[in-house]
DRENLONU-802187 format. One record per residue (C-alpha): x, y, z; residue in one letter. Coordinates in pm, 1 decimal. Layout:
((X; Y; Z); "A") ...
END
This chain:
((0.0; 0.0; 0.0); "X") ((162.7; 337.9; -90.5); "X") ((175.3; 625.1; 156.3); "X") ((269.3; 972.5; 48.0); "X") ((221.5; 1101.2; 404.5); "X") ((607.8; 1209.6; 537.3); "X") ((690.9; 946.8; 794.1); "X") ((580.1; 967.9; 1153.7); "X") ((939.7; 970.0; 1281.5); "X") ((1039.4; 1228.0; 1023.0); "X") ((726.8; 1487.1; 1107.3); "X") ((833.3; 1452.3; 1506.9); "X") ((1184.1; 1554.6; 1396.3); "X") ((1048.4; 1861.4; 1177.8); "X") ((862.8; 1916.1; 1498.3); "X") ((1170.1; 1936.2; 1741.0); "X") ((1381.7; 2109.0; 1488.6); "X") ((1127.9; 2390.2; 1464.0); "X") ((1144.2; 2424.6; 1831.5); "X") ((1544.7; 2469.0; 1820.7); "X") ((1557.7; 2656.4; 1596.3); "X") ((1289.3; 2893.0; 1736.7); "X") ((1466.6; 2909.9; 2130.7); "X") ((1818.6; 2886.9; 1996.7); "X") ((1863.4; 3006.6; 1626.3); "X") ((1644.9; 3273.1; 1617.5); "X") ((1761.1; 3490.1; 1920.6); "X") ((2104.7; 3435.8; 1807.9); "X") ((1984.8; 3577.7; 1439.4); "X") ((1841.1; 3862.1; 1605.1); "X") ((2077.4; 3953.1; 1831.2); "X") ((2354.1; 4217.7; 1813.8); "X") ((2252.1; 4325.0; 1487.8); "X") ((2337.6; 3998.8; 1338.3); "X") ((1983.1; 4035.2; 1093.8); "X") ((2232.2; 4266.1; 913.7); "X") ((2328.4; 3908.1; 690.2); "X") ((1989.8; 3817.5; 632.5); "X") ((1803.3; 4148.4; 551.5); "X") ((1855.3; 4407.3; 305.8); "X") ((2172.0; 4446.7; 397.8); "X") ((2255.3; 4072.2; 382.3); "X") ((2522.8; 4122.5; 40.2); "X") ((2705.6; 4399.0; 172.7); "X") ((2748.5; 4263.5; 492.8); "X") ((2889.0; 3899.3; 393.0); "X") ((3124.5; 4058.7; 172.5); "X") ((3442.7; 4187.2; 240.0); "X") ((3467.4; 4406.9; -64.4); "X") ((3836.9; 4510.8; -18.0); "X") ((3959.1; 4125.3; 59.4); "X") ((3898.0; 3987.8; -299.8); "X") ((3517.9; 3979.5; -198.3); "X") ((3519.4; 3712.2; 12.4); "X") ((3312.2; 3619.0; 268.8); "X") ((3355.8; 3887.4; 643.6); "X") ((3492.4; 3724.8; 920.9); "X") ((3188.2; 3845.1; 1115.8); "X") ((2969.2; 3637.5; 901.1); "X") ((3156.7; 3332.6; 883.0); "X") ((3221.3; 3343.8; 1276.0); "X") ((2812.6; 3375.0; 1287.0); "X") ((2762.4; 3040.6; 1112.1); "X") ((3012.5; 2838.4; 1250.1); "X") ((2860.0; 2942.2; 1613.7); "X") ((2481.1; 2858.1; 1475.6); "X") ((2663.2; 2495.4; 1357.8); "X") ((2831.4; 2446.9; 1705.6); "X") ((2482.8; 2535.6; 1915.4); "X") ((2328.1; 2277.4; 1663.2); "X") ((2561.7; 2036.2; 1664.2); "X") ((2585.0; 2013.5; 2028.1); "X") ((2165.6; 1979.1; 2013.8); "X") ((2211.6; 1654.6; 1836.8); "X") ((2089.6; 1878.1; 1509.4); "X") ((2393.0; 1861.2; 1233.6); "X") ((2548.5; 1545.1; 1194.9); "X") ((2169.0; 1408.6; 1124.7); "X") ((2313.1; 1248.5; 799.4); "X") ((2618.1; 1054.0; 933.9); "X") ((2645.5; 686.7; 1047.5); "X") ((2628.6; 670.4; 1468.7); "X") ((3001.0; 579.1; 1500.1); "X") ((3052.5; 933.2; 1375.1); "X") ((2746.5; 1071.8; 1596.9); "X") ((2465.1; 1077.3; 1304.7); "X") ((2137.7; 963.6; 1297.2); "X") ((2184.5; 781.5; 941.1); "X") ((1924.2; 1018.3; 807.1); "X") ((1757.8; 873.4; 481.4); "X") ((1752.4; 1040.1; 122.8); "X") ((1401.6; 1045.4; 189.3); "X") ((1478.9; 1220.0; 564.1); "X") ((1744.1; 1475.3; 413.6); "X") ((1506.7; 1563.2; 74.9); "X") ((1203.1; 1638.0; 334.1); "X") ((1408.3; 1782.5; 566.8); "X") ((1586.8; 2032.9; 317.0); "X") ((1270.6; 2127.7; 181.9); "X") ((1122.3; 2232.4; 468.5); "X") ((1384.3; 2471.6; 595.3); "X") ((1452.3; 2596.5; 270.9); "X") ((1017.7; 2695.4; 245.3); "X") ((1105.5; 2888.7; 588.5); "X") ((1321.0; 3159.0; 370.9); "X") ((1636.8; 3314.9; 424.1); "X") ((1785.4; 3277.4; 823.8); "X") ((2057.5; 3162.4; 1039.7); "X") ((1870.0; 2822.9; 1033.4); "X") ((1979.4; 2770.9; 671.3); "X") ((2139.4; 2959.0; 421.0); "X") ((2167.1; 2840.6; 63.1); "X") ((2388.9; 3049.5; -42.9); "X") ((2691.0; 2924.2; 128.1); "X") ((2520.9; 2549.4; 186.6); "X") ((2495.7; 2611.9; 591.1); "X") ((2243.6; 2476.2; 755.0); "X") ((2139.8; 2344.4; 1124.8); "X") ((2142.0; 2038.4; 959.7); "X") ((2413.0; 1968.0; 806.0); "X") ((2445.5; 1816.8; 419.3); "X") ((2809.2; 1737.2; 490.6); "X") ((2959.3; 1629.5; 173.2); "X") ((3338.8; 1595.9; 271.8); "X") ((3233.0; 1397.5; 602.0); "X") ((3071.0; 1139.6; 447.0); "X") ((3302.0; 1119.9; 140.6); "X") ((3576.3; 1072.6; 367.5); "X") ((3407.5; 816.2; 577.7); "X") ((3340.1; 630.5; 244.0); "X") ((3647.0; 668.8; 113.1); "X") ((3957.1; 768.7; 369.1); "X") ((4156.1; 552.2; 507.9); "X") ((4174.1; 495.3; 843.1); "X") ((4487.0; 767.9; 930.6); "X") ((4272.9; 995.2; 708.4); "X") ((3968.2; 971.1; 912.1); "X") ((4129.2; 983.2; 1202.5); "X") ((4318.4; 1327.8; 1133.6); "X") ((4013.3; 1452.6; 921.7); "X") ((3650.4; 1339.4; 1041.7); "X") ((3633.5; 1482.1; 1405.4); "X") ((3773.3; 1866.1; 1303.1); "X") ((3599.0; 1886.8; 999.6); "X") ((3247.3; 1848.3; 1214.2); "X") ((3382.8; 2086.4; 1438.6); "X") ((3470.5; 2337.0; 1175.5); "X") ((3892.8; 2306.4; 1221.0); "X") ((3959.9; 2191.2; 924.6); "X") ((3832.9; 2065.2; 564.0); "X") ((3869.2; 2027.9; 207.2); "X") ((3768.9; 2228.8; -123.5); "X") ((3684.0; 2036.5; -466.5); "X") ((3938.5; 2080.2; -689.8); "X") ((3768.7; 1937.4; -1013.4); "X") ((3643.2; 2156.9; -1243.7); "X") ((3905.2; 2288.5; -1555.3); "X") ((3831.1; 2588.3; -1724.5); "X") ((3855.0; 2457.1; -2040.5); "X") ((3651.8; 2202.5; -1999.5); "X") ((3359.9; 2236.1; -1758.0); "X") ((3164.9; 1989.2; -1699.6); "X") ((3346.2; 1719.4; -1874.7); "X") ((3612.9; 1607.5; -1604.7); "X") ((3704.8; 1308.5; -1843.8); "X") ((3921.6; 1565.6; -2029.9); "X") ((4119.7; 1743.5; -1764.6); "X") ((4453.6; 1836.5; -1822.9); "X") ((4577.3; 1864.5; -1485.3); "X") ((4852.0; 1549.9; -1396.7); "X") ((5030.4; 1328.2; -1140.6); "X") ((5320.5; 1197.7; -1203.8); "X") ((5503.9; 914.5; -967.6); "X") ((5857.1; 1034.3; -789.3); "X") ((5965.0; 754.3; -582.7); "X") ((5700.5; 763.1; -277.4); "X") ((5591.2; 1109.0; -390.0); "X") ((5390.8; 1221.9; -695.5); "X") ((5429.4; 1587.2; -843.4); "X") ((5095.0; 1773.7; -961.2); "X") ((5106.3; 2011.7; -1222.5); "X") ((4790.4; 2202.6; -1358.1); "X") ((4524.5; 2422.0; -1291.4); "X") ((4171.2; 2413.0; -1116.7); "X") ((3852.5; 2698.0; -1117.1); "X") ((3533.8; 2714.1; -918.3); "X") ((3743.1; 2586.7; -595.1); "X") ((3410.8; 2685.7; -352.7); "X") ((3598.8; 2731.1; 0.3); "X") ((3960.4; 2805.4; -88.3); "X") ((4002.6; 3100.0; 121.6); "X") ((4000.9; 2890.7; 431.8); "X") ((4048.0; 2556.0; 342.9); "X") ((4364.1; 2363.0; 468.9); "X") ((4349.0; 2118.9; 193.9); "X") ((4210.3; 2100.0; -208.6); "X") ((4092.0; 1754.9; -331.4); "X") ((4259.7; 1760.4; -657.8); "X") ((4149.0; 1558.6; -933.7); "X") ((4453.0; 1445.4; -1151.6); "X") ((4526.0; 1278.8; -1414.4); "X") ((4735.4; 959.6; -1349.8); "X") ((4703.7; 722.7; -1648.0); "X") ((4513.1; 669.7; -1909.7); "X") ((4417.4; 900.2; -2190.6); "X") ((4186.3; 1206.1; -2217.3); "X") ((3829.5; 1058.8; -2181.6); "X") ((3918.0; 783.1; -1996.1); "X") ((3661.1; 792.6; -1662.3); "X") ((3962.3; 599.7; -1494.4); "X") ((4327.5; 617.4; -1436.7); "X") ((4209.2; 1008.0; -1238.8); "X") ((4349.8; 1030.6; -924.9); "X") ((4206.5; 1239.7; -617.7); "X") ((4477.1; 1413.2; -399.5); "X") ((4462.2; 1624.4; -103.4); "X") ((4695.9; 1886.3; -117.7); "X") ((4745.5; 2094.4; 132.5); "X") ((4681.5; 2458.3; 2.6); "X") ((4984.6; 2610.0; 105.8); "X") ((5232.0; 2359.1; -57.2); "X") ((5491.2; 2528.1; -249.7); "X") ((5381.7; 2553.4; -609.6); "X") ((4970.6; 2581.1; -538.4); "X") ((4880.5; 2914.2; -565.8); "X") ((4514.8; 3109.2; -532.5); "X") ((4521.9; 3308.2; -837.9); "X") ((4192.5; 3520.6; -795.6); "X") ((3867.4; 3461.5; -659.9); "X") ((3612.1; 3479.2; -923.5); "X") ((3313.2; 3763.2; -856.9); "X") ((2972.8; 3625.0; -922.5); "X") ((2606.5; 3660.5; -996.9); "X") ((2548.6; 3665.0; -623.2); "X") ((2803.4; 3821.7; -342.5); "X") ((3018.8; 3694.7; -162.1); "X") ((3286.8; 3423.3; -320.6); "X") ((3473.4; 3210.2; -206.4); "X") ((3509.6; 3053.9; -541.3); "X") ((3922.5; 3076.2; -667.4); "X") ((4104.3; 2989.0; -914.9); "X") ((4413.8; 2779.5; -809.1); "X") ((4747.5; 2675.3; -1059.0); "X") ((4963.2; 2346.0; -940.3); "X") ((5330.9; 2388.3; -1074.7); "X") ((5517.8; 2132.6; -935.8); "X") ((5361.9; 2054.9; -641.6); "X") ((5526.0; 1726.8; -436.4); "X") ((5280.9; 1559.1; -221.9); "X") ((5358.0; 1223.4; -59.6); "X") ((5214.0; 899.0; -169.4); "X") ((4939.9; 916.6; 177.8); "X") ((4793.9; 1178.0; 33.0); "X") ((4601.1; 1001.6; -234.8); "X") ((4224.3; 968.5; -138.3); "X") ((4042.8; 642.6; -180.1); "X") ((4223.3; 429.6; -459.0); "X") ((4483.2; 533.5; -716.9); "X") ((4280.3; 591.8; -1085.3); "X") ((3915.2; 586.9; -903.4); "X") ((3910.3; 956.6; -838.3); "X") ((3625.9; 1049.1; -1026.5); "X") ((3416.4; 694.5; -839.6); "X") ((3452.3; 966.3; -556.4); "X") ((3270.4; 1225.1; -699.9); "X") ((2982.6; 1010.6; -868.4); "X") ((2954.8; 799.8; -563.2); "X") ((2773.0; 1127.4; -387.6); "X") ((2664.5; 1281.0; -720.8); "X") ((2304.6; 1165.5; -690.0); "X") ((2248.6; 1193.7; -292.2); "X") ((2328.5; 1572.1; -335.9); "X") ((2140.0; 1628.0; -649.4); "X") ((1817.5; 1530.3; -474.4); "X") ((1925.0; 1706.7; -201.0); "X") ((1976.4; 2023.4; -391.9); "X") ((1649.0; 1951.8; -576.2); "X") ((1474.0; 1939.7; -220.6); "X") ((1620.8; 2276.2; -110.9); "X") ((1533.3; 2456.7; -469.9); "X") ((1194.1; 2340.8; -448.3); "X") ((1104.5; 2478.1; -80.2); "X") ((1236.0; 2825.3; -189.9); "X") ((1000.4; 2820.8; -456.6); "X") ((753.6; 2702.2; -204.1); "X") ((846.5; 2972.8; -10.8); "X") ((820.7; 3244.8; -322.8); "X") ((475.0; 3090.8; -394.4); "X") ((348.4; 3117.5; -65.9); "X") ((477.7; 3482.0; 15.6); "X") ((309.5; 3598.5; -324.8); "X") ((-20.6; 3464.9; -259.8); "X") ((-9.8; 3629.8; 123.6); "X") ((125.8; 3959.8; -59.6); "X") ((-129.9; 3895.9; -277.1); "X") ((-402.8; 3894.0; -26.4); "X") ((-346.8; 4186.1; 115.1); "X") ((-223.8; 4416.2; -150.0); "X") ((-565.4; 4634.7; -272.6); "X") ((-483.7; 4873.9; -594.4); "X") ((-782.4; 5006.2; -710.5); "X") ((-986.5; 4910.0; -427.1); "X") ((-929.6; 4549.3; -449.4); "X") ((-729.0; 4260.6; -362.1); "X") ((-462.9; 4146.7; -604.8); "X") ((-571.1; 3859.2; -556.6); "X") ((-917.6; 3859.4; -720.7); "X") ((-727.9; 3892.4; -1068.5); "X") ((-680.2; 3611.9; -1259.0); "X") ((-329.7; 3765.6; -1404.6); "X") ((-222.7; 3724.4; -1020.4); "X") ((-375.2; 3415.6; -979.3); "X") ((-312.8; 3221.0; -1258.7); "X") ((54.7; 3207.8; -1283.2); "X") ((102.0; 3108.8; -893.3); "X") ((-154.9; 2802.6; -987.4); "X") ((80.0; 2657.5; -1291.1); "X") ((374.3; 2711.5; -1000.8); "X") ((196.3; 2531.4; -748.9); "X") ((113.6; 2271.7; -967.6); "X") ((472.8; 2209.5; -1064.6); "X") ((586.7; 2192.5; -678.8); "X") ((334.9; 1940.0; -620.5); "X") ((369.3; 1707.6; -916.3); "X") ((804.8; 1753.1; -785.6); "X") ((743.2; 1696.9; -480.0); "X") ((588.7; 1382.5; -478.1); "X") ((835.7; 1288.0; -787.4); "X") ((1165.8; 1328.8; -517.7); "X") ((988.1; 1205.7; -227.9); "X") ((931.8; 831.2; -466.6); "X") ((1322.7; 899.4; -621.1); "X") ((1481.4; 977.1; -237.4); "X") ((1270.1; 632.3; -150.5); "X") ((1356.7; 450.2; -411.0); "X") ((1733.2; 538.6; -355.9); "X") ((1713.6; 426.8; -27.3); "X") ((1500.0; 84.3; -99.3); "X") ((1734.2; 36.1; -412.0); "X") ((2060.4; 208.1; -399.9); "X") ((2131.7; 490.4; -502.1); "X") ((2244.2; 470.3; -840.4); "X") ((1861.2; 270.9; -957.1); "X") ((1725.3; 613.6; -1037.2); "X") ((1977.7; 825.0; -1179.0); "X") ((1745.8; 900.2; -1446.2); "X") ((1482.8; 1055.1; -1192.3); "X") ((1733.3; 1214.1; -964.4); "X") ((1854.9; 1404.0; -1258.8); "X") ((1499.7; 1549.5; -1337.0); "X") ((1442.5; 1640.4; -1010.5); "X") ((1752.1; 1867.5; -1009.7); "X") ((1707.0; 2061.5; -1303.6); "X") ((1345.6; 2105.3; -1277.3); "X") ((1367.6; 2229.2; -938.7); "X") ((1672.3; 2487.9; -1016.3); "X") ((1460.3; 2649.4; -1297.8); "X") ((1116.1; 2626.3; -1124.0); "X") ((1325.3; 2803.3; -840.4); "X") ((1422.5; 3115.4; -1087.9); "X") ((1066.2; 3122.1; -1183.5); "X") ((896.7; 3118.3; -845.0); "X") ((1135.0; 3368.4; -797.3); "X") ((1093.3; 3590.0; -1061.9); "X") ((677.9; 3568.5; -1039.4); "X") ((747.6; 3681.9; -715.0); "X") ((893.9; 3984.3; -803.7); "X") ((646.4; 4098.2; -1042.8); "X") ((358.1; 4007.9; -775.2); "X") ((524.2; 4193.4; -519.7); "X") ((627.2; 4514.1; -771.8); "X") ((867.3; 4757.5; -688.6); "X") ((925.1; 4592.1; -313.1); "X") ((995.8; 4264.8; -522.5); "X") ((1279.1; 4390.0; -671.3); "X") ((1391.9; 4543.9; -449.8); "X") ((1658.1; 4404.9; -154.4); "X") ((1371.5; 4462.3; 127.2); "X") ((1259.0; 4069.9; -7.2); "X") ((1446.4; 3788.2; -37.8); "X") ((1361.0; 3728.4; -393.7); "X") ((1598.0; 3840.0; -576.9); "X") ((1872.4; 3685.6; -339.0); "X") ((1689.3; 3370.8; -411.0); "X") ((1702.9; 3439.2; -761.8); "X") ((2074.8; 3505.1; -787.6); "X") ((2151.1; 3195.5; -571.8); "X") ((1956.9; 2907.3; -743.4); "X") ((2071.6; 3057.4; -1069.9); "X") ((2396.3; 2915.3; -989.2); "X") ((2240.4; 2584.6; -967.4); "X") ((2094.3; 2598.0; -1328.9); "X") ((2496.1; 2537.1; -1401.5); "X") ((2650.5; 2406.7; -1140.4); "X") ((2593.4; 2064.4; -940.2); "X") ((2516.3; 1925.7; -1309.5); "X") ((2418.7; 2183.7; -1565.6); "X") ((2049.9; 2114.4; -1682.5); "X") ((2157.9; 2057.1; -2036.0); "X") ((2414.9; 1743.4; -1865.2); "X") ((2099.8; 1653.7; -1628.4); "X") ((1866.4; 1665.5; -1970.4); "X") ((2167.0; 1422.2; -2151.3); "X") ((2132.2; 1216.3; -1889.3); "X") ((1812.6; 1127.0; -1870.2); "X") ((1818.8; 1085.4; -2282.7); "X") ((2108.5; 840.3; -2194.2); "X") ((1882.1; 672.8; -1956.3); "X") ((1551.6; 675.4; -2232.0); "X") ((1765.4; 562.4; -2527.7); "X") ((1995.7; 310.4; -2397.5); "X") ((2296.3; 475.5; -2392.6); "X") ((2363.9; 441.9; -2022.9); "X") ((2211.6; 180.7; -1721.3); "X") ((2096.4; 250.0; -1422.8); "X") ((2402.4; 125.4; -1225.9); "X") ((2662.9; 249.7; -1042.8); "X") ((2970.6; 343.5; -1188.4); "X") ((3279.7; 136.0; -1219.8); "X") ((3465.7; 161.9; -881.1); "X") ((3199.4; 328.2; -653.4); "X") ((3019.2; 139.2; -404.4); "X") ((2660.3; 201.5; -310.5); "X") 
END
């Protein structure tokens, strides 16, 4: 018998987050002018405009306190195993979770932007408890929860994007050492990280999903150097540019095997995709639902806005789409749990880049419902807007989710897991 209601266990943890986050996050947002990050002022005070536009240290102090009070609730390691102090949230737990803190809007209790939340999506934790050995998790897992230390993605190449098959950046063997030369972009993190998982090429030829190599290098190695932090669509960045020249790291410092780098990355591909399509789907939740209020109380000409089908109609096809995607990543998150979570790579990918452009929309319609306050900074909208724009591109670009699911519908691909990566 199917049942779409969200699980009994899940709802009474919805219910107990709430309450946190209402006696602990809250007061702490409000406090001491901290609203500054959150309200109209929100850009101008996350960036440090004369630091390369990187994130202030006010701000980033902010968030790792909220993750510490939440943490030390039993709130943020949710997804982990218990050995590491988890709860072994479910796909299904994170995707209903993530929605429903992203339809709350723009707070301390989760933030989008920068991928902080009370609870905690943790990438780097679990990939190292997947994949690092057991000196590796014992020097990394513990201060990486604790916010002492971490890793940024080195993957992306500028001149290749989203095809990491190509990459031109390479490892070469020296005795018990290998020497990295090449160059990395979009390295989210880099202006604090310790370390940069570095993708390299180790054998093999160009196009070869093997013989790549994941590294981490410590960021202050001779030879790896930040060479600007690209500006974006939405302020601040902590998004650099990096260049290896002849960087010596020892053989320990290869993660998981030697020529299964990329397994890494895929192995976690489709748990964050549904996660991400989770979080864009409760901000367009969120636009929806603040039009319709705005809506309802907004009289020009003597009447609601609401009473005019120009208003009304355009919300309905919205709400129509978040309903027909929710239930969509609420079966896919199951599934991926009941199955693994490479059965439904076909629906995971339409679940992420529907929910990325039904995002933009909900956030655009907002705007125009809400007028000259929509577009304005005094509403979250456009912040919204610039944020899950990103997503349209990143994570996956929708034309790569779109040639996936072809792959999927034409036989060009299966639905298993890649060679090397365990479910």
């Amino acid at each position: 018998m199917m049942n779409f209601d969200i699980p009994a266990s899940t709802q009474a943890y919805l219910d107990r987050l709430d309450a946190f986050i209402e006696a602990e996050i809250m007061p702490l947002q409000m406090h001491d002018d901290n609203n500054r990050f959150f309200d109209h002022r929100r850009e101008d005070a996350r960036t440090d405009w004369d630091n390369g536009g990187q994130p202030t240290e006010d701000w980033e102090a902010l968030m790792s306190r909220a993750k510490r009070i939440a943490d030390k609730a039993g709130f943020y390691r949710f997804a982990l195993p218990e050995k590491w102090g988890g709860q072994g949230g479910s796909n299904l737990d994170m995707a209903i979770i993530r929605e429903h803190l992203a339809a709350k809007g723009v707070g301390l209790f989760n933030d989008l932007q920068t991928e902080h939340s009370v609870v905690g999506n943790l990438v780097g934790p679990l990939l190292m408890d997947a994949y690092g050995s057991d000196a590796q998790k014992e020097e990394w897992l513990e201060p990486m929860l604790k916010g002492e230390g971490g890793f940024t993605f080195g993957i992306t190449e500028a001149a290749h994007g989203s095809d990491a098959t190509h990459m031109e950046t390479t490892a070469v063997r020296d005795g018990d050492e290998w020497i990295i030369n090449g160059e990395k972009s979009w390295n989210t993190g880099i202006h604090k990280a310790s370390h940069a998982m570095i993708m390299a090429r180790t054998s093999g030829t160009a196009g070869d999903g093997v013989g790549i190599t994941a590294f981490l290098v410590p960021t202050d190695a001779p030879g790896f150097t930040l060479e600007e932090l690209l500006w974006t669509f939405n302020m601040p960045t902590d998004h650099g540019s990096i260049s290896l020249k002849e960087v010596r790291v020892p053989d320990s410092a290869i993660f998981g095997e030697e020529g299964r780098g990329l397994a890494i990355v895929q192995h976690f591909f489709n748990e964050n995709r549904i996660r991400q399509a989770a979080s864009s789907l409760g901000a367009a939740q969120f636009c929806i639902d603040e039009s319709v209020k705005y809506a309802r109380e907004r009289k020009p000409f003597g009447k609601p806005l609401a009473t005019n089908q120009g208003i009304q109609f355009p919300l309905v096809e919205l709400q129509t789409q978040c309903e027909m995607l929710r239930a969509l990543i609420h079966k896919t998150a199951w599934q991926m749990d009941t199955y693994g979570a490479f059965s439904v790579s076909d629906k995971v990918s339409m679940c992420n880049y529907w929910s990325n452009r039904l995002c933009c929309e909900a956030a655009d319609r907002a705007m125009q419902v809400h007028g000259g306050l929509g577009y304005s900074r005094h509403k979250p909208f456009e912040h919204i807007y610039r944020h899950h724009r990103r997503y349209r591109i990143t994570e996956g670009a929708e034309e790569i989710q779109m040639r996936r699911v072809a792959g999927y519908m034409f036989g060009f691909m299966d639905q298993r897991a890649p060679k090397g990566v365990r479910e």
